[in-house]
MARBA-3410 file (N, C-alpha, C, O; in Angstrom, 1 decimal):
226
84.5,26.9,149.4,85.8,26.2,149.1,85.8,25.7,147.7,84.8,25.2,147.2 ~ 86.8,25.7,147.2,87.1,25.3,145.8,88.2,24.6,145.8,89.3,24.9,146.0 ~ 87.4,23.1,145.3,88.9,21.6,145.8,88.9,21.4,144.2,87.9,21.6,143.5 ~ 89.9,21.0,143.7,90.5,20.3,142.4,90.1,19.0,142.8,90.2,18.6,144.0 ~ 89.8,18.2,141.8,90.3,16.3,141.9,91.0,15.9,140.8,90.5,15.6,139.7
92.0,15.9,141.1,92.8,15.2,140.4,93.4,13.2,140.4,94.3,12.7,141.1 ~ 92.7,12.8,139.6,92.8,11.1,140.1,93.7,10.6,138.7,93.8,11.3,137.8 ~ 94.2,9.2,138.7,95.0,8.8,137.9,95.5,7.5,138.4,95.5,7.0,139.5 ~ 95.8,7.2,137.4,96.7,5.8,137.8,98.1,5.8,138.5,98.6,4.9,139.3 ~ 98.8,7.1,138.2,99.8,7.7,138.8,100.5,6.5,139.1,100.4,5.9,140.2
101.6,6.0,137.8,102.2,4.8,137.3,103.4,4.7,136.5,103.6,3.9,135.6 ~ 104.8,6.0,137.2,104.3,6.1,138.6,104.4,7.5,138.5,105.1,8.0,137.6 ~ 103.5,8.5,139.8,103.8,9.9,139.5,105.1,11.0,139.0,106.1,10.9,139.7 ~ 105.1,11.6,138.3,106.2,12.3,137.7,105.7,14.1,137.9,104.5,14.4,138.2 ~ 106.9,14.9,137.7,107.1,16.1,137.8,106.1,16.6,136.9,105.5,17.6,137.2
105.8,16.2,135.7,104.4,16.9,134.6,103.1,17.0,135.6,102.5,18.1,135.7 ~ 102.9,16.0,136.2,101.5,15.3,137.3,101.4,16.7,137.8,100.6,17.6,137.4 ~ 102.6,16.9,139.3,102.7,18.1,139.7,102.3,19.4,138.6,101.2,19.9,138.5 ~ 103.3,19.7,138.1,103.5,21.0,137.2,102.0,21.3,137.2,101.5,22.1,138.0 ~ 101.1,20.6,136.3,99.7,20.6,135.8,99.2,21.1,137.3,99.1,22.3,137.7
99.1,20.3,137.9,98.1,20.4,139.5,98.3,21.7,139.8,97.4,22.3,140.3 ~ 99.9,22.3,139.5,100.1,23.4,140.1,99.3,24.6,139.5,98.7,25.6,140.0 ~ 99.5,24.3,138.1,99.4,25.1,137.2,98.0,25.1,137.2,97.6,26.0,136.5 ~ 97.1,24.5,137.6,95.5,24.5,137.2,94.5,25.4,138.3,93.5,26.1,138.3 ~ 95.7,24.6,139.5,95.3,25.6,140.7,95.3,27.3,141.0,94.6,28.0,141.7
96.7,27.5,139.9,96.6,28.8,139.8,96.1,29.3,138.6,96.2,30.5,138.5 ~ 95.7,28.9,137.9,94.4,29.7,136.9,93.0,29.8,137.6,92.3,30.8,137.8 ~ 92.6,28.6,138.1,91.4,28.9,138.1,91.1,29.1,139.7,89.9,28.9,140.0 ~ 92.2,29.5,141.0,91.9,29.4,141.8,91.3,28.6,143.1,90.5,28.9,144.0 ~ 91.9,27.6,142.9,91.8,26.4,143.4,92.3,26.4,144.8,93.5,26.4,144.9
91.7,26.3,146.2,92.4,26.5,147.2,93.4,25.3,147.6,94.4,25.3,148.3 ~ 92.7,24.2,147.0,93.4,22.9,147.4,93.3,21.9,145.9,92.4,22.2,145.2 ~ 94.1,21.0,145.5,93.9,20.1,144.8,94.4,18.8,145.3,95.7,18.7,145.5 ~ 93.5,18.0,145.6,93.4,16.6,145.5,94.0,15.4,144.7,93.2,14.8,143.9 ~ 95.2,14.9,144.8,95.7,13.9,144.1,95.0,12.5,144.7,95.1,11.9,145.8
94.3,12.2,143.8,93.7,10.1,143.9,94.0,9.1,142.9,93.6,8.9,141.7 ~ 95.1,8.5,143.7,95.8,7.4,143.1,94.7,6.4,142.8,94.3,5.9,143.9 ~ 94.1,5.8,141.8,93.1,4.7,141.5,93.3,3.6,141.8,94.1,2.9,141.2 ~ 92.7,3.1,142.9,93.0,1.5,143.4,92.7,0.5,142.4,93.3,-0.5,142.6 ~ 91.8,0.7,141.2,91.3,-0.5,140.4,91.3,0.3,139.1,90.3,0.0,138.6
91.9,1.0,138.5,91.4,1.8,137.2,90.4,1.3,136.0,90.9,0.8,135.0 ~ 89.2,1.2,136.2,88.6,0.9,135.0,88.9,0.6,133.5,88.4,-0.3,132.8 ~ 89.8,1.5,133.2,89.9,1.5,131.6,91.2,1.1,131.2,91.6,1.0,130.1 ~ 91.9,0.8,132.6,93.6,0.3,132.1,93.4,-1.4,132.3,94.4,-2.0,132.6 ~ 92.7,-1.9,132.2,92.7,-3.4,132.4,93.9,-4.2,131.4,94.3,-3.7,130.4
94.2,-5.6,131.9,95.3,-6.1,130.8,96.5,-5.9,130.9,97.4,-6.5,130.3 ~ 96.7,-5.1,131.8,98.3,-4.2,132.3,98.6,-4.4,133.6,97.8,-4.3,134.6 ~ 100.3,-4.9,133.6,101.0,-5.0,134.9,101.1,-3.6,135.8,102.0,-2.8,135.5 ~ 100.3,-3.2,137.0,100.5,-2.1,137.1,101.0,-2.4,138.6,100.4,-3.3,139.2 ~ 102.2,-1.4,139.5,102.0,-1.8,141.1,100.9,-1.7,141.6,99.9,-1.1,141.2
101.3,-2.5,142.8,100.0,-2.4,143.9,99.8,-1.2,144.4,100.8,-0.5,144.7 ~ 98.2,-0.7,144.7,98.3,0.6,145.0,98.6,1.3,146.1,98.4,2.5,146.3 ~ 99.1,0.2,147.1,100.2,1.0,147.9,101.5,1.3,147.9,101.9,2.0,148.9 ~ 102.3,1.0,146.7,103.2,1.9,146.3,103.0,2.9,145.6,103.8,3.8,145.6 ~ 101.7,2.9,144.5,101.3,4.6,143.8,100.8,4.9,144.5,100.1,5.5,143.8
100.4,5.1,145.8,99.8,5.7,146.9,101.1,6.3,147.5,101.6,7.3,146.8 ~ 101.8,5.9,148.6,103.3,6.0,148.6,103.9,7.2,147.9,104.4,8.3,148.3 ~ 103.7,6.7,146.5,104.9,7.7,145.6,103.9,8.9,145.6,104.4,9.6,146.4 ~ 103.0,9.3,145.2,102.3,10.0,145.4,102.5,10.9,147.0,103.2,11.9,146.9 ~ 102.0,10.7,148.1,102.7,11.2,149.2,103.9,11.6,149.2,104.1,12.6,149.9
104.7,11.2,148.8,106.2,11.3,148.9,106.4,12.4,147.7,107.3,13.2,148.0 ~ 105.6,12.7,146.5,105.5,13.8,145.6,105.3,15.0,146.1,106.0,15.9,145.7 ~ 104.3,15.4,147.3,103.6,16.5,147.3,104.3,16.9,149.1,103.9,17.5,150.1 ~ 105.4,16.3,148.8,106.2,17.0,150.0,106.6,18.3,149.7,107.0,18.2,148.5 ~ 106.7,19.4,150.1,107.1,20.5,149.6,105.9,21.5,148.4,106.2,22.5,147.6
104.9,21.1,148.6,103.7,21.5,148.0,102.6,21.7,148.9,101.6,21.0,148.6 ~ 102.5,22.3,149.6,101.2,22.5,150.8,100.2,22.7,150.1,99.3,22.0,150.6 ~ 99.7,23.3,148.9,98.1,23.3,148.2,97.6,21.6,147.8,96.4,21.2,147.8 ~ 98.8,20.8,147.4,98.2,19.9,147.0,98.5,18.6,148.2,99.6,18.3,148.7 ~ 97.1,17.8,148.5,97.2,16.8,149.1,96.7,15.6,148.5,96.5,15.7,147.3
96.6,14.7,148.9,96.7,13.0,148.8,95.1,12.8,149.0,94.4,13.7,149.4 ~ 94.8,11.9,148.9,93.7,11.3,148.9,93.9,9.6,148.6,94.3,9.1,147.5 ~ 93.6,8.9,149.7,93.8,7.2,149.8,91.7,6.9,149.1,91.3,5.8,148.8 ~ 91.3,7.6,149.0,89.7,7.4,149.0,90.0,6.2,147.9,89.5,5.2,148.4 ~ 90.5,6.1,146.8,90.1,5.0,145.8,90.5,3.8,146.4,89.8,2.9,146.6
92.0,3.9,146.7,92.6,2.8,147.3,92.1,2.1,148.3,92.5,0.9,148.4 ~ 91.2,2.5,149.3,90.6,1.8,150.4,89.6,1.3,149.9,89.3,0.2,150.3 ~ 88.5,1.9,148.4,87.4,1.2,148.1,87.7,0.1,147.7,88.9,0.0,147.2 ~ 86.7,-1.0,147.7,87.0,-2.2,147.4,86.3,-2.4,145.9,85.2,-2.0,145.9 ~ 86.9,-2.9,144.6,86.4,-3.3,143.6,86.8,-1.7,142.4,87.4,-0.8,143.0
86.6,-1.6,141.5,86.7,-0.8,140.4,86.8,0.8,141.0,86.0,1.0,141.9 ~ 87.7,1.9,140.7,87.7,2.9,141.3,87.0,3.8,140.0,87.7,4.2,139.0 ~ 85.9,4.1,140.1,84.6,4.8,139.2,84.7,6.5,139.9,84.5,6.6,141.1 ~ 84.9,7.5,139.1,84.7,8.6,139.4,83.7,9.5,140.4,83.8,10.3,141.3 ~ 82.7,8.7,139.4,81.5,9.3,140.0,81.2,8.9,141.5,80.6,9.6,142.3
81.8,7.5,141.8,81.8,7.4,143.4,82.7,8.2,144.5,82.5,8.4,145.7 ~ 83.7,8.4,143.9,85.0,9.5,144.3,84.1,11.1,144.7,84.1,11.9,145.7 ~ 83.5,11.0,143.7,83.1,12.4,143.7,82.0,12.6,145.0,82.0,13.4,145.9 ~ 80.8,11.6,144.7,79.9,11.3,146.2,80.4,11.6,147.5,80.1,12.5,148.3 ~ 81.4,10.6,147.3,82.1,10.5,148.9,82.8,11.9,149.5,82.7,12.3,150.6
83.4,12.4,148.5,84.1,13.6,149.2,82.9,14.4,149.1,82.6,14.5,150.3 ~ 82.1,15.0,148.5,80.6,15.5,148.8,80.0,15.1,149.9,79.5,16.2,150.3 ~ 79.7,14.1,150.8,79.8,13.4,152.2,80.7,14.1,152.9,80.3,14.1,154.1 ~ 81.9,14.8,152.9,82.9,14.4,153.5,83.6,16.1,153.6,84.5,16.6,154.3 ~ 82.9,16.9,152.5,83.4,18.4,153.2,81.8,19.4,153.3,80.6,19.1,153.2
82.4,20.1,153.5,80.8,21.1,153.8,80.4,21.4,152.8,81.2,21.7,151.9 ~ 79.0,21.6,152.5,78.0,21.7,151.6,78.2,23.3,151.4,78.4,24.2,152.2 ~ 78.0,23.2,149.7,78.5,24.5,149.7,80.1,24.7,148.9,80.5,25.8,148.4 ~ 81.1,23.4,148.9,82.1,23.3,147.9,82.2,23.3,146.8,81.1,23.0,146.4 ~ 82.8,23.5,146.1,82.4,23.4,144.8,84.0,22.4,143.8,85.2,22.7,143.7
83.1,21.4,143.3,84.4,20.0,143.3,85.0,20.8,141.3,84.2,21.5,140.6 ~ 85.9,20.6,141.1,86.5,20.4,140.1,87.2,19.4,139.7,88.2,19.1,140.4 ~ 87.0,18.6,138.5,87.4,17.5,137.9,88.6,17.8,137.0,88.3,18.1,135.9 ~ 90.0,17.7,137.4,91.1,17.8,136.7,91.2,16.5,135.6,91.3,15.4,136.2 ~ 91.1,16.4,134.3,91.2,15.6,133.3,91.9,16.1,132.0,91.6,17.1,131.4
93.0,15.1,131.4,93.5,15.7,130.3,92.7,15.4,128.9,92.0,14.5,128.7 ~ 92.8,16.1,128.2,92.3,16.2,126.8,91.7,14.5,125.9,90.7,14.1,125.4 ~ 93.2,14.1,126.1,92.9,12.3,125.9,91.6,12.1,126.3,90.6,12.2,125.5 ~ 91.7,11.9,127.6,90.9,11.3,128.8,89.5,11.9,128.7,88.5,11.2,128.7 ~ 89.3,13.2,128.5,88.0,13.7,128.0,87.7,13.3,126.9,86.5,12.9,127.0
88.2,13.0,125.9,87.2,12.2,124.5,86.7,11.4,124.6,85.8,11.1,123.8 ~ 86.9,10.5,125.7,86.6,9.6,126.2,85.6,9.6,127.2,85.4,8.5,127.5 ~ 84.9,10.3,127.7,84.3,11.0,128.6,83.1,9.7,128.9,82.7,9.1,129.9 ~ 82.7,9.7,127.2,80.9,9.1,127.3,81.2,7.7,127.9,80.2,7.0,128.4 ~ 82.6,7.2,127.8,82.4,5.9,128.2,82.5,5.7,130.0,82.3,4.6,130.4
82.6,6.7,130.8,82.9,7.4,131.7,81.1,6.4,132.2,80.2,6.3,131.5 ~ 81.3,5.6,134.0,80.3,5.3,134.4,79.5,6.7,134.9,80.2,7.4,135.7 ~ 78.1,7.3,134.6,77.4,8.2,135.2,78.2,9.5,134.5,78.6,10.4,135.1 ~ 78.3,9.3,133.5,79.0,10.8,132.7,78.1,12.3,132.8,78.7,13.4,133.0 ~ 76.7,12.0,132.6,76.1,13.2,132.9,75.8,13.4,133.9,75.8,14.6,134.2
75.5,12.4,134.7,75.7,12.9,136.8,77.0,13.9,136.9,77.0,15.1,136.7 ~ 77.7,13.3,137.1,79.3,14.1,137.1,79.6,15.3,136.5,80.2,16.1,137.1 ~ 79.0,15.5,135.1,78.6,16.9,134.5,77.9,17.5,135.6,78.2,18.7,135.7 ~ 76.7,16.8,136.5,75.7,17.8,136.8,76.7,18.2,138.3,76.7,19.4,138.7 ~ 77.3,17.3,138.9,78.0,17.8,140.3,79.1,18.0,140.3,79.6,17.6,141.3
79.8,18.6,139.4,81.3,19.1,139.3,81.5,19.7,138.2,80.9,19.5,137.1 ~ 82.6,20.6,138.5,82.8,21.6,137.1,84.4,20.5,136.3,85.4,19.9,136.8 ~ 84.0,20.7,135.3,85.7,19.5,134.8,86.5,20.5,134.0,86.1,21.3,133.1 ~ 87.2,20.3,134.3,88.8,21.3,133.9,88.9,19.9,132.7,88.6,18.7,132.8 ~ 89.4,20.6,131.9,90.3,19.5,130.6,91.4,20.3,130.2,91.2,21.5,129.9
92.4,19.9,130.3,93.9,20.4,130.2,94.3,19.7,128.7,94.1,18.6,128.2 ~ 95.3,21.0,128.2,95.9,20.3,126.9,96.7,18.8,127.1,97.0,18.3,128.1 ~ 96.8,18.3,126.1,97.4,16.5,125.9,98.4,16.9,124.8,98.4,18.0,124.2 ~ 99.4,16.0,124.5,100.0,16.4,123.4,99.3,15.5,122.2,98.8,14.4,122.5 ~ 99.4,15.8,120.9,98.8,15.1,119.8,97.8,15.6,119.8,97.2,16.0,118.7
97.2,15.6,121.1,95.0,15.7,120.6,94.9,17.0,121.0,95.6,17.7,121.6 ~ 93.5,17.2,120.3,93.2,18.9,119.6,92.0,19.4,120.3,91.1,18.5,120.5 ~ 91.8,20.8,120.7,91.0,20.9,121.5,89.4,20.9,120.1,88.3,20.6,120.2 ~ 90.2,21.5,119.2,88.9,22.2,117.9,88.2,20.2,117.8,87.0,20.1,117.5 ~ 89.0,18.8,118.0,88.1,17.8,118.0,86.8,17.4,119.1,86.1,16.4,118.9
86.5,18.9,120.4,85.8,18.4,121.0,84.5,18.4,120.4,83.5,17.9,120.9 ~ 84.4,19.3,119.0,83.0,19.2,118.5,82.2,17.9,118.0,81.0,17.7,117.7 ~ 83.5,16.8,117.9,83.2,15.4,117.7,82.5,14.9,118.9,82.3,13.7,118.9 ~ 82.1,15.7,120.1,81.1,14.6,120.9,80.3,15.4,121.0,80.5,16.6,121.1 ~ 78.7,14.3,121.0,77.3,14.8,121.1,77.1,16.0,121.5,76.5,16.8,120.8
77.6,16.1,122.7,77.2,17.4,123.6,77.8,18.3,123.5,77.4,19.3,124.1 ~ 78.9,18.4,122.8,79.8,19.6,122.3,79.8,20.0,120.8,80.7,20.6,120.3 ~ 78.3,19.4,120.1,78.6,19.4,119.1,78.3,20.9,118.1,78.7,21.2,117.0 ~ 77.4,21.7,119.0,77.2,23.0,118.6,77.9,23.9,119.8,77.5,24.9,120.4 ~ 78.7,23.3,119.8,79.8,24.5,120.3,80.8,25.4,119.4,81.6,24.8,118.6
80.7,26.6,119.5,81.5,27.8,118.8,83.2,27.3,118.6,84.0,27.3,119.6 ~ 83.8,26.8,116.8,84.9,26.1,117.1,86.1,26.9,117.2,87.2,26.5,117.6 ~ 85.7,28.4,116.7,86.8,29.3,116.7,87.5,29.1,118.1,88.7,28.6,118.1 ~ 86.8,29.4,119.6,87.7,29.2,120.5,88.6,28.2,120.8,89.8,28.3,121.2 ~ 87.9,27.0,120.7,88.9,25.8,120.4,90.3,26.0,119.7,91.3,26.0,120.4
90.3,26.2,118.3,91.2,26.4,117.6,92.1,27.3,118.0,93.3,27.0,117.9 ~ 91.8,28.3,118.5,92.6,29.3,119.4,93.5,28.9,120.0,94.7,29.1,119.8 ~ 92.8,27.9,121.1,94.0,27.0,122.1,94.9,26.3,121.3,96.1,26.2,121.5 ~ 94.0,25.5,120.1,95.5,24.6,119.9,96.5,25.5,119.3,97.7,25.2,119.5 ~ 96.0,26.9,118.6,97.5,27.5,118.1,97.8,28.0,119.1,98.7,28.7,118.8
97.4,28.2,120.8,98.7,29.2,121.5,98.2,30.7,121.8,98.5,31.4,122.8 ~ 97.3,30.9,120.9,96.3,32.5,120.6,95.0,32.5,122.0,94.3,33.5,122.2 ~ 95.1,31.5,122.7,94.2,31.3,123.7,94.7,30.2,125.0,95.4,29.2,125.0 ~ 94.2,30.8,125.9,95.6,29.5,126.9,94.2,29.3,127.5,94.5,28.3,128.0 ~ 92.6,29.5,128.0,91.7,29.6,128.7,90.5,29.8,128.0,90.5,30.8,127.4
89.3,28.7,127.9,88.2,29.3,127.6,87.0,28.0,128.2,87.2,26.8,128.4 ~ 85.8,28.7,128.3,85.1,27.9,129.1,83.3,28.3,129.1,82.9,29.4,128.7 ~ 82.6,27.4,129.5,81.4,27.8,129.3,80.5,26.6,130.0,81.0,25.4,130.3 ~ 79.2,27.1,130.2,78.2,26.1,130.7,78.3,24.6,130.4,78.6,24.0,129.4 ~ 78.0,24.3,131.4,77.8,22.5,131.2,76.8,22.5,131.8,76.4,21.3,131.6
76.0,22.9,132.4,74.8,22.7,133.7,74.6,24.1,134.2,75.4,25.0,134.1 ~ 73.4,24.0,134.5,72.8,25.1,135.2,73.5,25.5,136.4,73.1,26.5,137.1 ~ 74.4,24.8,136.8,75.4,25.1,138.1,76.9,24.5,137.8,77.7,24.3,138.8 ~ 77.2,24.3,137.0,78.5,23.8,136.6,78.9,24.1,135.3,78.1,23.9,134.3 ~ 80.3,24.5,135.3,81.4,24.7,133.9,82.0,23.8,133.5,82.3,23.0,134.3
82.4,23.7,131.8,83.7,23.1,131.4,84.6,24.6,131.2,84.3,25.7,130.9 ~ 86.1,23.9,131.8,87.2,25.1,131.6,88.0,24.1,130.6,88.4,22.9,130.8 ~ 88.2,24.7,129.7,89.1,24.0,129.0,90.4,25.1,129.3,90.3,26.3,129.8 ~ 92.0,24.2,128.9,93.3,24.8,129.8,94.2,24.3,129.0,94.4,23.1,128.7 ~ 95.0,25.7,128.6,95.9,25.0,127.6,97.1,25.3,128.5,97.3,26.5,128.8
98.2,24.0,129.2,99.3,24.0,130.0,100.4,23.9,129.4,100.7,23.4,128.3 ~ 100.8,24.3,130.1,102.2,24.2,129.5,103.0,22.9,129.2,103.0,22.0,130.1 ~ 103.6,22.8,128.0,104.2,21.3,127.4,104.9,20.6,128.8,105.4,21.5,129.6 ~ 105.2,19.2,129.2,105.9,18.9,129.7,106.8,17.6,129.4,106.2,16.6,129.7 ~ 107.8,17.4,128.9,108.4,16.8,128.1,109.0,15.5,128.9,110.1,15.0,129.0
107.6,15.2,129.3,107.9,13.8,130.2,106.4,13.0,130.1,105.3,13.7,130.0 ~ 106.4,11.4,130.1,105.2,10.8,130.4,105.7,9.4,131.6,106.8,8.9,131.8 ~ 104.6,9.1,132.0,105.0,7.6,132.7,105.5,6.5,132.2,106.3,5.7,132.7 ~ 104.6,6.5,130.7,105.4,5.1,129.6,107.2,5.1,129.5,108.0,4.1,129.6 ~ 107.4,6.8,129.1,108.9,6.9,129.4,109.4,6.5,130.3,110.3,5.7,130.4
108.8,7.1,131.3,109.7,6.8,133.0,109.6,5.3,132.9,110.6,4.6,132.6 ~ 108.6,4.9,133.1,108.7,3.2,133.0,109.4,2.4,132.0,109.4,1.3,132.5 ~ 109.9,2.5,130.8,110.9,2.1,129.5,112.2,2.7,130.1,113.1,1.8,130.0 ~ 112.9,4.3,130.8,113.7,3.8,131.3,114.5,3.4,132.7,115.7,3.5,132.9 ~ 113.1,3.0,133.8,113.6,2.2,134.4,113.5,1.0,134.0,114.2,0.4,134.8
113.2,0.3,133.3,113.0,-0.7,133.3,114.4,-1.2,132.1,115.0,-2.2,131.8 ~ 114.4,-0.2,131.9,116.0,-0.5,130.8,117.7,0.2,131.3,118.8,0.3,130.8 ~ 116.8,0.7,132.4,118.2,0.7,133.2,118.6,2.1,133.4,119.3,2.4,134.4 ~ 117.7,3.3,132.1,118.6,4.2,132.0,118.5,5.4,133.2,117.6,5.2,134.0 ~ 119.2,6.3,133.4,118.9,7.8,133.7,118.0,8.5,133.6,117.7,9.0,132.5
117.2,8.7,134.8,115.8,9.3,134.4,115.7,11.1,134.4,114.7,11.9,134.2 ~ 117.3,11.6,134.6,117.0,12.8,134.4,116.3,14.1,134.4,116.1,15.1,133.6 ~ 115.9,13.7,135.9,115.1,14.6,136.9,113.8,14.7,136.4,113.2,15.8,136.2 ~ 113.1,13.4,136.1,112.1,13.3,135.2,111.0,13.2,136.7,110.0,13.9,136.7 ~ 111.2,12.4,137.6,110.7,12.6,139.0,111.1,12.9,140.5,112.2,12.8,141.0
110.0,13.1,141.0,110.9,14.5,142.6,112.0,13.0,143.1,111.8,11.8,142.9 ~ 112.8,13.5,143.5,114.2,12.8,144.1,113.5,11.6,145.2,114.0,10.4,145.4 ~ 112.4,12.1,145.7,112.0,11.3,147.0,111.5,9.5,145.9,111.9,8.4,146.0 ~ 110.3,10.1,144.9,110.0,9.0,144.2,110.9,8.0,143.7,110.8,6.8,143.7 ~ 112.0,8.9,143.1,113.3,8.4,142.5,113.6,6.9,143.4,113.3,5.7,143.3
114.0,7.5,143.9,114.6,6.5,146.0,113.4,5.9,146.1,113.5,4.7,145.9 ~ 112.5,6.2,146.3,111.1,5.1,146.7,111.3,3.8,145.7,111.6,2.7,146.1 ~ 111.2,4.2,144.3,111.1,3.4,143.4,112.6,2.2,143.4,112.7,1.0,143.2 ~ 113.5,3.1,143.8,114.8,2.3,143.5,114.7,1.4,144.4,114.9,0.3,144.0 ~ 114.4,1.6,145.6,113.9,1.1,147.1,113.6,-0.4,147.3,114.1,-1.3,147.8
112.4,-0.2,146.5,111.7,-1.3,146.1,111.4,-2.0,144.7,110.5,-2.7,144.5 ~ 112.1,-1.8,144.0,112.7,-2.1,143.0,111.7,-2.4,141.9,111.7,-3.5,141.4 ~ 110.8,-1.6,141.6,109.9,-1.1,141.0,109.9,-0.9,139.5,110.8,-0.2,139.0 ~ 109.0,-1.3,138.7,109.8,-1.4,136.8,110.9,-1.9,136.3,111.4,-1.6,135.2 ~ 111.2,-2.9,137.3,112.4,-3.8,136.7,112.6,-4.9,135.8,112.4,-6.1,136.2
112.9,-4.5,134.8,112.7,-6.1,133.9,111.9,-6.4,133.2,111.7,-7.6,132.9 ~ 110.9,-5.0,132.7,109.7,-5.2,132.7,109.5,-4.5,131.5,110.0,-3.4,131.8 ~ 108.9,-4.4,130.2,108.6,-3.3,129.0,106.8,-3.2,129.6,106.1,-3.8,130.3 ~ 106.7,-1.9,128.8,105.8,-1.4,129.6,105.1,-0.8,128.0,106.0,-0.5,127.3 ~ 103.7,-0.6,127.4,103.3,0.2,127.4,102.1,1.5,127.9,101.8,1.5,129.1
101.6,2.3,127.2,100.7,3.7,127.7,99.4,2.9,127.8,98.4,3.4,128.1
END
C-alpha cells in the first residue's frame, strides 16, 4: 500500500489543499492520501490560530466527495507539539508492515527541512514529495547540505515548466520526488484577510467549509498574517 501524508496547519483548508492532494496522488500513484490537521504546529508559534477542532472539522467537511482522500485526528488527539516524525511512527504502528509512507510537503516547507525535529530519521522512513510553492525555486535546493551535489540542470527544468517530475535517492530504501503542480491562485492568508474584512471569498473554499466557518463565526475581526 502506498499512503500520502499530508499534514498542515490547515488555517483554514482551501480548494489549492485539495487540488495538490489530488494531484500528487495521481502522479505518483498514491492509493490513499492522508490529510493531518496539526494540533500544536511547531513552527507557527506567536499566531492566533482556531482550536483544532474546528481545522479538524473543516477539514472533514473538505474531503466529502473525494473517496481517495481521508482525515486523520492523529495530531489533534496528541497531547503537546505536533512533530512529524511522531505522526509518521504512529501510523507505521497502525497499518501493515510493508506500506510505504509518503511525505506531501511544499517547496517553502522543504528549505526548511533541517530545522525539522529527527530530519534524517524521516528521510530514512518515508519517501517526501516536495511540490512547487510560488516564489521559491526548485534549482535553490542545492543550497542544503545534502542536496548540495545534486545535478542542477533538472531542477531548473521544473522551475521553467520543461519538467513537471524528477526524483532520486534519499536512502537506500527511500526517494525525494520533487512535483511541479499546478499554480493555484489561492492561499489561507487571503482567505483569512477576506473573511476577516468582510469580503467574497469566491469559491476560494468547498461550499461545506464556507458554511462551517460562517457557522461559527470564524476570522472575524481579526488581520491575519502567513
Amino acid at each position: 500500500m502506498r499512503v500520502g501524508i499530508f499534514g498542515g496547519t490547515f488555517n483554514p483548508i482551501h480548494r489549492g489543499h485539495l487540488a495538490i492532494a489530488e494531484e500528487v496522488r495521481k502522479a505518483i500513484g498514491l492509493d490513499r492520501v492522508l490529510l493531518i490537521p496539526a494540533g500544536r504546529p511547531p513552527h507557527k508559534t506567536g499566531r492566533k490560530i482556531p482550536p483544532a477542532k474546528h481545522r479538524l472539522e473543516m477539514v472533514r467537511l473538505s474531503v466529502r466527495g473525494h473517496p481517495d482522500l481521508e482525515v486523520s485526528d492523529l495530531e489533534v488527539r496528541r497531547r503537546g507539539k505536533s512533530y512529524t516524525i511522531e505522526t509518521v511512527k504512529a501510523l507505521e504502528r497502525n497499518y501493515p508492515k510493508g506500506t510505504e509512507f509518503f511525505l506531501i510537503l511544499g517547496l517553502d516547507a522543504f528549505m526548511e527541512f533541517s530545522t525539522w525535529r529527527s530530519p534524517d530519521e524521516l528521510k530514512a522512513r518515508c519517501h517526501l514529495v516536495v511540490v512547487s510553492r510560488p516564489v521559491f525555486l526548485f534549482a535553490d535546493l542545492i543550497r542544503l547540505d545534502f542536496l548540495s551535489k545534486t545535478d542542477p540542470k533538472p531542477l531548473r527544468e521544473l522551475d521553467q515548466g520543461r519538467r513537471v517530475r524528477h526524483e532520486f535517492p534519499l536512502t537506500p530504501d527511500t526517494r525525494l520526488i520533487l512535483i511541479r503542480v499546478k499554480a493555484h491562485d489561492v492561499s489561507a492568508t487571503q482567505i483569512r484577510d477576506h473573511l476577516s474584512g468582510g469580503k467574497r471569498l469566491k469559491n476560494l473554499l468547498p461550499p461545506l467549509v464556507e458554511s462551517y466557518i460562517i457557522k461559527n463565526h470564524l476570522y472575524e475581526g481579526t488581520t491575519h498574517s502567513s
